[in-house]
C-alpha positions as CSV (number, residue, x, y, z in Angstrom):
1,X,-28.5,-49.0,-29.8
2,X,-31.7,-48.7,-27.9
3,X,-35.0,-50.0,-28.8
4,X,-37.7,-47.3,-29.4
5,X,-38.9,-45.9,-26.7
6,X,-42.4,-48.0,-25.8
7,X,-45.7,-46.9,-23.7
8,X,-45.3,-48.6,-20.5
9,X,-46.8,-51.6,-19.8
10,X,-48.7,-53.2,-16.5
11,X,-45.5,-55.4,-16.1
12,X,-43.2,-52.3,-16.2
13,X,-45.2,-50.1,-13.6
14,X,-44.8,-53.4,-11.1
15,X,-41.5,-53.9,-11.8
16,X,-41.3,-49.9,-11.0
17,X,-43.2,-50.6,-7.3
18,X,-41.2,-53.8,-6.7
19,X,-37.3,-51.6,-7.4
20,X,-38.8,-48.7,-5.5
21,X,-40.2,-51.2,-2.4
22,X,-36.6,-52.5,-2.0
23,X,-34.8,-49.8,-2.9
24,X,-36.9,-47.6,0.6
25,X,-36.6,-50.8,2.5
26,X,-32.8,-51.4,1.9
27,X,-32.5,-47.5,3.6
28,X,-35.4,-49.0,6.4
29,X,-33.5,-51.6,7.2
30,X,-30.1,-50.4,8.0
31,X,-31.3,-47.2,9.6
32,X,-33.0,-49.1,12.2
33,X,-29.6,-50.3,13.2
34,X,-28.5,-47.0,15.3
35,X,-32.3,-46.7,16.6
36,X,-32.7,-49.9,18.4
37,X,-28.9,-50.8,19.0
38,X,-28.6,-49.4,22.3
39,X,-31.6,-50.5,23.8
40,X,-31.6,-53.7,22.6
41,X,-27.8,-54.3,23.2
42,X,-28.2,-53.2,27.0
43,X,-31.3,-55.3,27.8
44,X,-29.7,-58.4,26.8
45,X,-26.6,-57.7,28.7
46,X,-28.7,-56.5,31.5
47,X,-26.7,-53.1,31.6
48,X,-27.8,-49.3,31.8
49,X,-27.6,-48.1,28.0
50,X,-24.8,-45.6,28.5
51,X,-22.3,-48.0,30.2
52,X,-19.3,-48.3,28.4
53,X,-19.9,-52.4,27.4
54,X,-22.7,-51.4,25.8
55,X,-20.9,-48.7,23.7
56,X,-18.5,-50.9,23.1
57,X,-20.9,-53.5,21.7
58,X,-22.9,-50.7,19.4
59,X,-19.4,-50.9,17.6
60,X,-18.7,-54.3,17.3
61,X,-22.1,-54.5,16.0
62,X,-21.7,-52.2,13.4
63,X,-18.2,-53.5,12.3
64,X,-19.4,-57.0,12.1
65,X,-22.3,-56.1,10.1
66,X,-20.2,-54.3,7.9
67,X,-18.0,-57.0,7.3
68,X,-20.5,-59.9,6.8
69,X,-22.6,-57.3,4.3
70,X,-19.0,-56.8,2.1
71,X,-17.7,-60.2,2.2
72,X,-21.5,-62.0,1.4
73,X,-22.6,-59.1,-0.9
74,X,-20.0,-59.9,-2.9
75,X,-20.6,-63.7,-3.2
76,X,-24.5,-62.5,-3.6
77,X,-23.2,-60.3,-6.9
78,X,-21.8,-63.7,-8.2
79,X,-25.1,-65.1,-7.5
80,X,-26.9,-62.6,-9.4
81,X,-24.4,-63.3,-12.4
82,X,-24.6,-67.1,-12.3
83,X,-28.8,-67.7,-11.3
84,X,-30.8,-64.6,-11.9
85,X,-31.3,-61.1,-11.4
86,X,-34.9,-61.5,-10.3
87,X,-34.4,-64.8,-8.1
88,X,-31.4,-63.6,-6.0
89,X,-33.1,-60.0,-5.4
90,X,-36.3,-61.8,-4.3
91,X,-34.3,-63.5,-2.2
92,X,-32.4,-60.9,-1.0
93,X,-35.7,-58.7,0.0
94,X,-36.7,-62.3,1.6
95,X,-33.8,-62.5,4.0
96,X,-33.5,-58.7,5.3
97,X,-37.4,-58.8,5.8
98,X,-37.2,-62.2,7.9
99,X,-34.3,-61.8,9.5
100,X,-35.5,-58.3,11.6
101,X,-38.8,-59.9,12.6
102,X,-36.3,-63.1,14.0
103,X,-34.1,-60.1,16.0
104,X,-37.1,-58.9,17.9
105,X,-37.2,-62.5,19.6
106,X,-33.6,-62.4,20.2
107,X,-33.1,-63.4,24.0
108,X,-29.2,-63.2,23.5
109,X,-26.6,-61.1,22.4
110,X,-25.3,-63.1,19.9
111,X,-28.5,-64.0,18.2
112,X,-29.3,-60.2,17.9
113,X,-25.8,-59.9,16.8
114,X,-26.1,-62.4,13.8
115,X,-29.2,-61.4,12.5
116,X,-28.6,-57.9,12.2
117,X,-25.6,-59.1,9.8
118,X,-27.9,-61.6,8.0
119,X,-30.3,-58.1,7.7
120,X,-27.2,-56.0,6.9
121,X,-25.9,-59.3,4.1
122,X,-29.7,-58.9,2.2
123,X,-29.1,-55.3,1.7
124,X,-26.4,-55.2,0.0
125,X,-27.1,-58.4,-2.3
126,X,-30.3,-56.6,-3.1
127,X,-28.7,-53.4,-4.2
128,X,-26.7,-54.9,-6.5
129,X,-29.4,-57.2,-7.9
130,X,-32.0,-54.9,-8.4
131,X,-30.1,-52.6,-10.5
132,X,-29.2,-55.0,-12.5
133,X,-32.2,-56.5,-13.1
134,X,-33.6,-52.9,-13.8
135,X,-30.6,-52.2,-16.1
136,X,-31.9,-54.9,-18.2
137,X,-35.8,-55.1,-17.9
138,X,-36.1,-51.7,-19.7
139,X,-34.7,-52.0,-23.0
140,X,-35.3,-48.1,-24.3
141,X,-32.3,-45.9,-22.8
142,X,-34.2,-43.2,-21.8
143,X,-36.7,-44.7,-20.2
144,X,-33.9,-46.8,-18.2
145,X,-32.1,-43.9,-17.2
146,X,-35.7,-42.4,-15.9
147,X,-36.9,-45.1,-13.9
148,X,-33.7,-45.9,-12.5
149,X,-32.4,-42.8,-10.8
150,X,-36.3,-42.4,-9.8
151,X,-36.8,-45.5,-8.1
152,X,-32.9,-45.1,-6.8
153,X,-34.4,-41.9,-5.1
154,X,-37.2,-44.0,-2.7
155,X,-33.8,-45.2,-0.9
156,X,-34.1,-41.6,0.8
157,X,-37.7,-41.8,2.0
158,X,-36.6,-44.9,4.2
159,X,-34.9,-43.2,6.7
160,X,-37.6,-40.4,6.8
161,X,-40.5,-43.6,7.3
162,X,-38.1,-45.9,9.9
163,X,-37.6,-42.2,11.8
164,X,-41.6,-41.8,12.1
165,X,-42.5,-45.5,12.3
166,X,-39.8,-45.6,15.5
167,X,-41.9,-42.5,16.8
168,X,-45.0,-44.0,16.9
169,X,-44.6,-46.9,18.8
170,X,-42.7,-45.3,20.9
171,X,-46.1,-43.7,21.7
172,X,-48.2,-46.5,21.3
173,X,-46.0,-49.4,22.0
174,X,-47.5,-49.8,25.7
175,X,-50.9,-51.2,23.6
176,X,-49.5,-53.3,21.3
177,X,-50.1,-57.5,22.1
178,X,-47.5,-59.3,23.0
179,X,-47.3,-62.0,20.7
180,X,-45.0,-64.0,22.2
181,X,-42.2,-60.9,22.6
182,X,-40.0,-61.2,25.9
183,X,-40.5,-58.7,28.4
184,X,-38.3,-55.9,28.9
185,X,-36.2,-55.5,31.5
186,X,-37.7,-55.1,34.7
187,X,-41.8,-54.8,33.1
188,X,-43.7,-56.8,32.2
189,X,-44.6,-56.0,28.7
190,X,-42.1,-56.3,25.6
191,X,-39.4,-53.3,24.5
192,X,-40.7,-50.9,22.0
193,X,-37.5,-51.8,20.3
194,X,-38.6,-54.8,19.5
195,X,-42.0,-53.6,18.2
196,X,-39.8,-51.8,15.7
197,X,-38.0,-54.5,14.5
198,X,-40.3,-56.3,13.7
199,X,-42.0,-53.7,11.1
200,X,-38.9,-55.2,8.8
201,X,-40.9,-58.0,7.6
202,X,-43.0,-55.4,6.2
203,X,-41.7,-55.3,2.9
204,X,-42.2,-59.0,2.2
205,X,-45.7,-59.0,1.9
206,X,-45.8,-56.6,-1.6
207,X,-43.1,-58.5,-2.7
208,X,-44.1,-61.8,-2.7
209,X,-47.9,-60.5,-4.2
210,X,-46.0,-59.1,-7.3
211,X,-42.9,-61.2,-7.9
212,X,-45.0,-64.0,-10.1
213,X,-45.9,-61.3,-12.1
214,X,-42.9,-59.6,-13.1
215,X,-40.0,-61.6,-15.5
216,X,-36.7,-62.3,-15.1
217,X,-34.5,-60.5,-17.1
218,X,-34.9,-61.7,-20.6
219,X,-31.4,-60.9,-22.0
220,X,-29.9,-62.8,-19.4
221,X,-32.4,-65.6,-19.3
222,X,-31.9,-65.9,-23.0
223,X,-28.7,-66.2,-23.4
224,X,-28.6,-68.4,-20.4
225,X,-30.7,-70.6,-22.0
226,X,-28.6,-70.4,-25.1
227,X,-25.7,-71.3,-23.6
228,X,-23.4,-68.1,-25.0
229,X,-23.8,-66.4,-21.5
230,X,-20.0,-66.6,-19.9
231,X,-19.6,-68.2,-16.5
232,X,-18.9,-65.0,-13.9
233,X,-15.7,-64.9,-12.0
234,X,-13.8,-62.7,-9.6
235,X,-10.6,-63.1,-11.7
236,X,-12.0,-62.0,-14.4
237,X,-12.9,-58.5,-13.0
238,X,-8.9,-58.1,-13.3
239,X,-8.5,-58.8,-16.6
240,X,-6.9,-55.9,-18.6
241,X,-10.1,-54.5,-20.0
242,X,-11.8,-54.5,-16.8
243,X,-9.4,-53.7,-14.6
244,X,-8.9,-49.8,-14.7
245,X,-13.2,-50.1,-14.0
246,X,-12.9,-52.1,-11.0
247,X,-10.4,-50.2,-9.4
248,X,-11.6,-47.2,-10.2
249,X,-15.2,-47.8,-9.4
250,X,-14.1,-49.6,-6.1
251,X,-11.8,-46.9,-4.6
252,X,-14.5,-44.4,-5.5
253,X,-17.6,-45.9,-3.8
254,X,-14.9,-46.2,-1.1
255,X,-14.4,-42.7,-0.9
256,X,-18.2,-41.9,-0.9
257,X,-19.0,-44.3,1.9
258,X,-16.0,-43.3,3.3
259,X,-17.6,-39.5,3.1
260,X,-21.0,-41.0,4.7
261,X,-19.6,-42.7,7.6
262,X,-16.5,-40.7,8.2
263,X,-18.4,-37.4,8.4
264,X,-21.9,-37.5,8.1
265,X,-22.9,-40.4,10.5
266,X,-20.5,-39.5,13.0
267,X,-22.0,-36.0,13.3
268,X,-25.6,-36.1,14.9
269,X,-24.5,-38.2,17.9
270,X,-20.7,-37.1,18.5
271,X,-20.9,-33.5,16.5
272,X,-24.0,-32.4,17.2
273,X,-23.3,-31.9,21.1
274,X,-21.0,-29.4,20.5
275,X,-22.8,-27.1,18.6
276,X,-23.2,-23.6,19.9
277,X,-27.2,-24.0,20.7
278,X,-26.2,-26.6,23.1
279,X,-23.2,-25.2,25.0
280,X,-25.4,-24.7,28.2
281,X,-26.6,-28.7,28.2
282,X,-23.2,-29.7,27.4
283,X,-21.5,-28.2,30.2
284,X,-24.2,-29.5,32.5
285,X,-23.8,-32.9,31.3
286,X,-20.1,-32.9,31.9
287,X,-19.7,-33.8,34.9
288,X,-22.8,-35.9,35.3
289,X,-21.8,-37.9,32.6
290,X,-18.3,-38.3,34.1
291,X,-20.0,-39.4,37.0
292,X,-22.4,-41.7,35.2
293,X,-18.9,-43.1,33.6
294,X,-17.4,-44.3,37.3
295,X,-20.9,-45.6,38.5
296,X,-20.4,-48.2,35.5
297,X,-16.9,-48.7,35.8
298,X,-17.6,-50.2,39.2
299,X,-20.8,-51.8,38.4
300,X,-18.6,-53.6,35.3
301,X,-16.2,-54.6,38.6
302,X,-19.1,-56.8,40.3
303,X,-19.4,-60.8,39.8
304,X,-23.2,-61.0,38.6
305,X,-23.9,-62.4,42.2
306,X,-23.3,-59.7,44.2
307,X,-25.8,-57.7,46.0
308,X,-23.5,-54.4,45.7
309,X,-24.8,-54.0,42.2
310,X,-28.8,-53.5,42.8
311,X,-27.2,-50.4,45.0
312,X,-25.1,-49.3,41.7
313,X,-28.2,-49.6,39.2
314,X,-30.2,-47.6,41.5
315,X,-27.6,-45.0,41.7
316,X,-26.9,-45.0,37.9
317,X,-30.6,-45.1,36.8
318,X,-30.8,-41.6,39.4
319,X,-27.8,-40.1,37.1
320,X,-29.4,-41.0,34.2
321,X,-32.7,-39.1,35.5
322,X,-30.3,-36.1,36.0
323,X,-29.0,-36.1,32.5
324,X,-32.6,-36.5,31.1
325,X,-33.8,-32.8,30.8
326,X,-30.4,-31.6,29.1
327,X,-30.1,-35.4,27.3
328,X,-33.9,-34.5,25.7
329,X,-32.7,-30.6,24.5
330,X,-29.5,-32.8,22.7
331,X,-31.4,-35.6,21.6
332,X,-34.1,-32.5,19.6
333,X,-31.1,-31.4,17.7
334,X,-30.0,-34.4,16.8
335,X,-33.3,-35.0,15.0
336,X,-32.6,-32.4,13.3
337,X,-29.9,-32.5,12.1
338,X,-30.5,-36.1,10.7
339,X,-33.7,-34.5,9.1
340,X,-31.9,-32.3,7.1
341,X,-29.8,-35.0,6.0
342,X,-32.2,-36.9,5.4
343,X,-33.4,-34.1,3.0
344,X,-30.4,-32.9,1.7
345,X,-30.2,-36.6,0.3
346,X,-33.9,-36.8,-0.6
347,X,-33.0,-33.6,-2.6
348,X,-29.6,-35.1,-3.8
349,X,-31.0,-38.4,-5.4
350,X,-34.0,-36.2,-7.1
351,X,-31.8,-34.3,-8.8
352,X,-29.5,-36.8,-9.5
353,X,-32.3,-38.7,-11.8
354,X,-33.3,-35.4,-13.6
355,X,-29.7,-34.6,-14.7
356,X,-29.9,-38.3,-16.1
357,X,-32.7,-37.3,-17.8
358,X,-31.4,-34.7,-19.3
359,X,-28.6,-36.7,-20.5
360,X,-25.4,-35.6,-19.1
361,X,-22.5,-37.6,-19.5
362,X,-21.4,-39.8,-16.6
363,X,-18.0,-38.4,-16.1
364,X,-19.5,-34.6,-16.2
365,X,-22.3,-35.7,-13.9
366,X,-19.9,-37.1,-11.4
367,X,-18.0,-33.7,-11.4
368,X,-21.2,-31.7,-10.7
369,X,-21.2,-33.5,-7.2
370,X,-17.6,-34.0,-6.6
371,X,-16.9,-30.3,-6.8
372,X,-19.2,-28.6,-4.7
373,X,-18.0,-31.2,-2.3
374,X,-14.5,-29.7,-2.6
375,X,-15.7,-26.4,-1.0
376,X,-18.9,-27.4,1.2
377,X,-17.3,-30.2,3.1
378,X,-14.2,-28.9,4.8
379,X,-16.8,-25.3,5.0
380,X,-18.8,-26.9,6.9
381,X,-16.7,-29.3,9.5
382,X,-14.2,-26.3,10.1
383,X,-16.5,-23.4,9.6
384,X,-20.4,-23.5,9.9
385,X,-19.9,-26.3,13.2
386,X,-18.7,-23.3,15.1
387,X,-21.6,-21.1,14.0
388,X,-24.2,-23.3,13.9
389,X,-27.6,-22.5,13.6
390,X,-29.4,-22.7,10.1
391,X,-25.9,-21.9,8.8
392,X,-24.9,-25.3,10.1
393,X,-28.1,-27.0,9.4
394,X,-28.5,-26.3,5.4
395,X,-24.0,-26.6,5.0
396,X,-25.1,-30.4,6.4
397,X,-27.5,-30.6,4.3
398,X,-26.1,-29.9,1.3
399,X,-23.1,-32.2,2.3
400,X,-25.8,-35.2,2.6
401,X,-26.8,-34.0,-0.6
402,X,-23.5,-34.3,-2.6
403,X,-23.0,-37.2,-1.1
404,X,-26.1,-39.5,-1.3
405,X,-26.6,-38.1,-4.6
406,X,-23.0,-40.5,-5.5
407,X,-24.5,-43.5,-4.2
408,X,-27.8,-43.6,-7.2
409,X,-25.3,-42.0,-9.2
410,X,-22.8,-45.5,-9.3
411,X,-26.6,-47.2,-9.1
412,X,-27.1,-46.4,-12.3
413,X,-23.4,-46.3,-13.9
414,X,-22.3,-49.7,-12.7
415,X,-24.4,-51.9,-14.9
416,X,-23.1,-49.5,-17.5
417,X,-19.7,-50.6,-17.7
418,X,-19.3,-54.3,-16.5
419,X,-20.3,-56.9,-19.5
420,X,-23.9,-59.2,-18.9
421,X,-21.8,-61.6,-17.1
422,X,-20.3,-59.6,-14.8
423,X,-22.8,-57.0,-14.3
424,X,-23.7,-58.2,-10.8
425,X,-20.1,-59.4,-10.2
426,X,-18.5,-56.2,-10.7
427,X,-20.9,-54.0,-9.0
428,X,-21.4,-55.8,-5.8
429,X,-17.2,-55.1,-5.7
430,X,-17.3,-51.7,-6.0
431,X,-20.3,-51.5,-4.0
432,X,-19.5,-54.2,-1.1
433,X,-16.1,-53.7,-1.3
434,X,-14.9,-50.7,-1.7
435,X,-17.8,-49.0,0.2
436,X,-19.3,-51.3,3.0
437,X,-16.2,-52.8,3.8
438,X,-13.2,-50.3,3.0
439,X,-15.9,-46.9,3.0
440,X,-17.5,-47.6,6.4
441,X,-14.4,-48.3,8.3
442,X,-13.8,-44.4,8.1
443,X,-16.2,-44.0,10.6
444,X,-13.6,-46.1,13.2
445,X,-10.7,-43.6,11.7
446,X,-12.5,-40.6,12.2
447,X,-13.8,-41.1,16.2
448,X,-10.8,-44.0,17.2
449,X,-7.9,-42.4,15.5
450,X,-8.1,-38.6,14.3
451,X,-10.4,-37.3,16.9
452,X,-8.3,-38.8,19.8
453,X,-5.0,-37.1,18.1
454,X,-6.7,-33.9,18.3
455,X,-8.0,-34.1,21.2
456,X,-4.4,-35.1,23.0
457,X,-3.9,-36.2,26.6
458,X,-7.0,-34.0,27.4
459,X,-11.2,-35.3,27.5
460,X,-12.9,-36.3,23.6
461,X,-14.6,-33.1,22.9
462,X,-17.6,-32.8,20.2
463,X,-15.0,-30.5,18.4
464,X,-12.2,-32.4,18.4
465,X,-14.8,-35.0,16.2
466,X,-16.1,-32.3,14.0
467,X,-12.6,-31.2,13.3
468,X,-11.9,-35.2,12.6
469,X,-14.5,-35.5,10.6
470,X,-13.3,-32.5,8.3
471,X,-9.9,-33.8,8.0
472,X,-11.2,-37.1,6.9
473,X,-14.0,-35.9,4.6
474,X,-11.5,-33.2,2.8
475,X,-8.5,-35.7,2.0
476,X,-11.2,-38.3,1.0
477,X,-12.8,-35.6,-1.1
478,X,-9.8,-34.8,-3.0
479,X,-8.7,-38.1,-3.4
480,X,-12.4,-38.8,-4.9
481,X,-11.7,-36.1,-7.2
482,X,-8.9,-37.0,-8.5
483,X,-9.9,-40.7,-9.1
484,X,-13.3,-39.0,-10.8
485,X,-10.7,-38.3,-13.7
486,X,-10.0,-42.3,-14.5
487,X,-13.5,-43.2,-14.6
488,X,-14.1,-44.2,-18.4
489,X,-16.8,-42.9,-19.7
490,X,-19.9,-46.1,-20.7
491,X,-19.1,-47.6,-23.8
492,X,-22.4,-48.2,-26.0
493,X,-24.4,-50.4,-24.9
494,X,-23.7,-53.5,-26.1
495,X,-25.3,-57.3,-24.5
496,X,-22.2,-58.9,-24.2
497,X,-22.3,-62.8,-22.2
């Protein structure tokens, strides 16, 4: 049973600011990812940013992040379990601060490689820890259920602040000092992209102001210091009580990163393109992209040494120039559309904490999102694409709604159902590996394998990915749905070690 609900204190309102800081920085973070990727891969290789190496590295980028994140957020969720919720999320927020400021002095491929994954490995410890420790610093329900899905919903305003912090040094990046930053290719003064990594350290400095003053979660530390707490194990996530939870928990965080990144990230670079608005720039860029294509494919052909290639750069830089005008028209849209997902979700995690106010229970609340999904997301992919307009615009929306919405929602239900010892155990596996590692790989399934089927012996089309992406959103959809009907509702809350 709860403890009476209590006025908060100073201590609570910081532990508030310090959730919400890591919870917007943990969106930050990752979201910087597809901004500076490209850029930053293509000046260290010393390559024009649409040849195909460069491409191909984006990729391995984003798979080995994903993997190192799954595999080391789920050693970090053992962590939490076996030395502290407070110490391993400070930790956590310590490394994915650091480790962006190191990959803006990154003068190789590979060092820019491995600390994105060390950035990519502190998210998704800190995820897992902080809700956790949030779990069990509030001991009055309501006021648990409150804070949580509030500060859950400052994940959202990350992407919105990396989006304008990118923007404005962009502008302003020609000013800035250059603090011992390489110089960009071919100037004299340091890539903007780097600029913008380094902004990553930013939320280390509130952090490490406020952690002295916040504890560590008392149940835990108590019974640590009792010894009754139960050592944490993996094995133990199998046992028979626990294991219909796991599973199910698991293969549904699966199926709503699987939703994210097999639909929703894939459409404002390889859907967008093909909307209706932009059939003009698309056809123009056909051919000048094909051409762009060949230019690299010889360039790629050239030892390092030979002279041939200065010729090639010049020519590919003057094909780039002629994409520009339609790329810029493309590149508008895009915004776009990520800004109404970025407000669909905003929208999605807000009203995701009221329902939890109101009290719904966690296997109706789940349906209130799984549901709508049924209709909206094949609607959307096989319908509003080919209308597109504000139609299209507000469909994705609503889909980056119902989707993000599932994400605070297993936030807040995960600490629910695993016991004290295995609170950070159990929720860094559904999290880390059911979503970062099995979730995100829709997003190879979706352009590598579906889109390619559809699109047959003939040239990738943006439709052929939207259509993908709807095939892959509406079986994982259903398949979500039907798993929603296993998930056991929270027992009472009892402080088991």
């Amino acid at each position: 049973m709860s403890s009476p609900a209590t006025k908060l204190t100073t201590t609570h309102w910081l532990i508030i600011v310090i959730a919400s800081i890591g919870f917007l920085f943990d969106t930050y973070e990752l979201l910087m990812t597809p901004l500076v990727a490209a850029p930053a891969i293509a000046e260290l290789l010393q390559l024009p940013t649409n040849n195909p190496i460069v491409t191909s590295w984006i990729g391995r980028l984003l798979w080995i992040a994903a993997l190192c994140g799954g595999v080391f957020g789920l050693i970090g969720g053992w962590l939490v379990d076996t030395f502290g919720r407070k110490t391993i999320m400070a930790a956590s927020i310590f490394l994915y601060s650091f480790s962006p400021f190191a990959a803006a002095y990154a003068t190789s491929i590979e060092l820019f490689v491995f600390f994105r994954s060390t950035t990519f490995i502190g998210v998704c410890i800190e995820f897992v820890a902080a809700i956790t420790w949030m779990a069990e610093v509030f001991t009055d329900k309501k006021q648990k259920e409150k804070w949580m899905g509030i500060t859950l919903a400052f994940a959202s305003l990350g992407g919105v602040l990396v989006t304008m912090v990118s923007a404005w040094i962009n502008k302003h990046g020609a000013d800035f000092p250059h603090i011992g930053l390489p110089a960009g290719l071919g100037s004299d003064v340091p890539s903007t992209w780097r600029y913008l990594l380094m902004t990553g350290i930013l939320p280390a400095i509130p952090i490490a102001l406020l952690l002295p003053f916040v504890p560590e979660s008392k149940v835990w530390k108590d019974k640590k210091a009792a010894g009754t707490l139960k050592r944490p194990s993996f094995a133990a996530l199998f046992a028979p009580e626990l294991r219909r939870v796991t599973l199910v928990t698991a293969g549904l965080s699966a199926c709503a990163y699987g939703i994210a990144f097999g639909a929703l990230q894939v459409t404002v670079a390889r859907v967008t393109p093909g909307l209706p608005e932009l059939r003009e720039e698309s056809k123009a860029l056909a051919p000048l992209r094909k051409a762009g294509e060949a230019l690299n494919t010889q360039l790629n052909g050239l030892k390092a040494d030979d002279p041939a290639r200065k010729e090639l750069t010049a020519k590919i830089k003057e094909n780039f120039g002629q994409q520009l005008p339609f790329n810029k028209k493309v590149k508008e849209m895009a915004d776009t559309v990520q800004f109404h997902q970025e407000i669909g979700g905003l929208i999605g995690r807000i009203l995701l904490a009221i329902l939890l106010i109101v009290g719904i229970s966690r296997v109706a609340l789940l349906k209130v999102f799984q549901i709508p999904a049924l209709i909206v997301l094949p609607a959307t992919y096989f319908y509003f694409f080919e209308q597109g307009g504000n139609a299209f615009l507000w469909s994705y929306a609503i889909c980056g709604l119902l989707t993000v919405a599932q994400f605070s929602y297993f936030g807040e239900y995960l600490p629910k159902v695993f016991p004290m010892h295995l609170r950070g155990t159990g929720g860094s596996f559904a999290t880390n590996v059911g979503g970062r590692m099995i979730g995100t790989s829709m997003a190879f399934v979706t352009a590598n394998l579906v889109a390619p089927m559809l699109a047959g012996s003939g040239p990738l089309l943006p439709m052929h990915v939207a259509k993908a992406a709807g095939i892959v959103a509406s079986v994982i959809v259903v398949i979500s749905f039907a798993l929603g009907f296993l998930l056991p509702e929270p027992k009472a809350e009892a402080e088991e070690g």
